[in-house]
N, C-alpha and C positions, 0 to 999 in steps of 0.2 A: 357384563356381570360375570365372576367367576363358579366355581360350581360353589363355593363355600358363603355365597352370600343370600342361600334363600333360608329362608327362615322355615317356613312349612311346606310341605307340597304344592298346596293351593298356591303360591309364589310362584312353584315353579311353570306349574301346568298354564299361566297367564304368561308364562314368559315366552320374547322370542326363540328364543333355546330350544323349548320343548315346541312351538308354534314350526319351526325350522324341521327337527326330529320328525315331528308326525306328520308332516306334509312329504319328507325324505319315502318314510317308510308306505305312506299309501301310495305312491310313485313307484316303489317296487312290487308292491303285490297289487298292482293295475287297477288301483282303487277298488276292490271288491274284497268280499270276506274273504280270509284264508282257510277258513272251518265249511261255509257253504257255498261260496259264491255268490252270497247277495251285494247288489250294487247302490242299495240306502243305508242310513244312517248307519255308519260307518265312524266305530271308535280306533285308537291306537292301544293295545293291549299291553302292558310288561309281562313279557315271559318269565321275567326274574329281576331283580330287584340287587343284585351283586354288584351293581356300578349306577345307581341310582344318583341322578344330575350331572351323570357323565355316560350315560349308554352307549353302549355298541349299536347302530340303528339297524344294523346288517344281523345282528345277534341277541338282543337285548327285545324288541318290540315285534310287533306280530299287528296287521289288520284284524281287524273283526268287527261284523254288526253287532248293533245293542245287544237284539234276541242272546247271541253265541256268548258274549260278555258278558251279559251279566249271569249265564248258565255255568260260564268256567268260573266267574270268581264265586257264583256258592259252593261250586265243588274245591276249591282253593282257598275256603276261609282261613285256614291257619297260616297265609302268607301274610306276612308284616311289610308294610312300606317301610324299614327304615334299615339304614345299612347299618353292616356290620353283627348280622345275626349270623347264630351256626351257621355252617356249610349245607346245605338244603341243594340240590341239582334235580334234571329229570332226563331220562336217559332211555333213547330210543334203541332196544332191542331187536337189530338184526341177523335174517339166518334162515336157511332155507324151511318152506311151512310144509308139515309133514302131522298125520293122523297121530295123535297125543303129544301135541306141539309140546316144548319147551317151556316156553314162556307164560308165566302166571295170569298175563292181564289181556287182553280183548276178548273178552268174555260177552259177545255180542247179545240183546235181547231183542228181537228180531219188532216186538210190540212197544221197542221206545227207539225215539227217534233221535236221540243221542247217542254222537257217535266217537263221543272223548272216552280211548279205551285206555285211561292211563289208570294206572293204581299206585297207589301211596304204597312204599313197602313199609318205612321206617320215617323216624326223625332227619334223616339224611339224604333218601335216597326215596323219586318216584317213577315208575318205569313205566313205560309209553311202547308200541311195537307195530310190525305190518298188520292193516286192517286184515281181520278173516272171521271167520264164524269155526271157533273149535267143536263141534258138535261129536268130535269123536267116535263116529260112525263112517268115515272115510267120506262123507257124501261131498264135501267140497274139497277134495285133498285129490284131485284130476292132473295130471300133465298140464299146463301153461292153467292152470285154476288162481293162482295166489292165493288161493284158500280159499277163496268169493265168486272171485268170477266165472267158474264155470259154467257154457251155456248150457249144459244140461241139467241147472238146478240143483237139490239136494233136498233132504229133510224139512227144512227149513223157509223150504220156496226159493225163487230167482226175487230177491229182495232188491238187489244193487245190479250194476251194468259193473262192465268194467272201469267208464270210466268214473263212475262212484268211488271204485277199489282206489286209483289212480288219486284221483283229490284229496281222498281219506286221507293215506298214507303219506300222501307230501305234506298235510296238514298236520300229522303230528312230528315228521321232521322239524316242523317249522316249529313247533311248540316245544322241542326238546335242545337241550344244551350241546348234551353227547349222543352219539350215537356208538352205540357197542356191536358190534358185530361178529357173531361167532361160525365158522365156514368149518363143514366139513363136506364140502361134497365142488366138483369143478362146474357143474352146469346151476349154480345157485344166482340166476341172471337176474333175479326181480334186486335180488341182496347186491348185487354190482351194481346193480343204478342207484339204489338207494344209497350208498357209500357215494358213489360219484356224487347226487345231486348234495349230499350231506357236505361235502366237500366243497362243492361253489356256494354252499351259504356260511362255509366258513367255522364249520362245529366243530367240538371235537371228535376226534375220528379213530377208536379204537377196534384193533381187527383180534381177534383168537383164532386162528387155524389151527385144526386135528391134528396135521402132521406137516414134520417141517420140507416133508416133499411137497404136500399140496402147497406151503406157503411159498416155495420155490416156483413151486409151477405154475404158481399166481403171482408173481414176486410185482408186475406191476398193479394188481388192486393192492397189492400190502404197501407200495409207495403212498398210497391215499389217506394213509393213517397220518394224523395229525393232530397236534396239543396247542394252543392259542389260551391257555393261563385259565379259562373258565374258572375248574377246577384243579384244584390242589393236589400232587401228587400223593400226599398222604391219603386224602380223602378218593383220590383213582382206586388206591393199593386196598386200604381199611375199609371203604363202605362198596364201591361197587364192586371191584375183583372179589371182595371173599363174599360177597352177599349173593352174586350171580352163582359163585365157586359152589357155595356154599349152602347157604340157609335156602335159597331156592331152590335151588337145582339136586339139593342132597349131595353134591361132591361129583355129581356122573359126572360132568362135560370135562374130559380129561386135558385141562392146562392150570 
């Protein structure tokens, strides 16, 4: 059956096709959630919807139990199952975490136990980033902390382990298209791995270096950057480069 012969969804999700895909994809994430780690009932998720009855299984789906699933799709009700809508992506934010981080969204509330810190910016564009707790009082912003982990706690309590920090984060790689990455500093080691692992699942891979000495001095993480058609160059240039540039950031991150 080709991709152009299902009639509805419900077609498709009975079909071998889709039966083939989601048996693919719980084979890669070791049959268990990629939000919690639970090992029951266990759905296949679309990330995105941009190659709908022809997925990427490596880029396109995600594991998740019920619980996680059906928590992301109310927080993602304005996602349409059918193709060919606007350019909509979601784009994971990294860069070294420092006391009055950058980045708009993991705005952690330490009394819910959700832990999808993505925010919607626009019609276009929703941005996802390293789990942490910005509390803005230095209290988890420690040498090797990732902004969480540190074991001497903070304002906030010792809520997570590390290796809480650690699933988080790969959990929203796994939930995001692109990954952006903005380096000013050479010991930014949590943001090396994240690039790397961003890289063997195959996302897009955009880097901004401060200076084009540091980007020299890095020249093999800057090999890591990589385009794979997700998203559209227009939509790179117009909604994330000048939204990051720009309307978030106020203009400071100089590139």
């Amino acid at each position: 059956m080709g991709n152009n012969d299902f009639q509805t969804l419900s077609d498709y999700y009975n079909s071998p096709e889709w039966a083939a895909k989601r048996n693919e994809r719980l084979r890669i994430d070791g049959y268990k959630c990629a939000r919690c780690g639970f090992t029951r009932a266990l759905e296949v998720h679309h990330i995105n919807y941009n190659r709908i009855f022809a997925e990427d299984v490596s880029r396109d789906l995600i594991t998740l139990c019920k619980k996680c699933h059906n928590e992301i799709e109310k927080q993602k009700q304005w996602l349409d199952p059918i193709p060919n809508q606007p350019e909509h992506h979601t784009a994971y934010l990294a860069g070294k975490i420092r006391k009055n981080d950058w980045r708009p969204c993991n705005k952690w509330d330490p009394d819910i136990s959700d832990f999808d810190i993505s925010e919607r910016v626009n019609d276009s564009l929703t941005v996802t980033g390293p789990f942490f707790i910005p509390c803005d009082h230095g209290c988890y912003h420690g040498p090797e902390s990732h902004g969480v982990g540190a074991t001497n706690g903070g304002c906030c309590g010792d809520y997570l382990t590390r290796d809480d920090v650690f699933r988080i984060c790969k959990s929203q790689i796994d939930r995001a298209e692109i990954l952006f990455a903005f380096i000013d500093c050479i010991n930014c080691f949590g943001t090396i791995a994240e690039i790397g692992y961003a890289h063997a699942k195959g996302k897009e891979i955009i880097i901004y270096f401060e200076t084009e000495h540091l980007k020299e001095e890095m020249w093999f993480v800057d090999k890591m950057q990589q385009r794979n058609g997700i998203a559209t160059d227009a939509w790179i240039n117009e909604q994330l480069i000048s939204l990051v540039k720009n309307d978030i950031y106020d203009g400071e991150i100089p590139f």
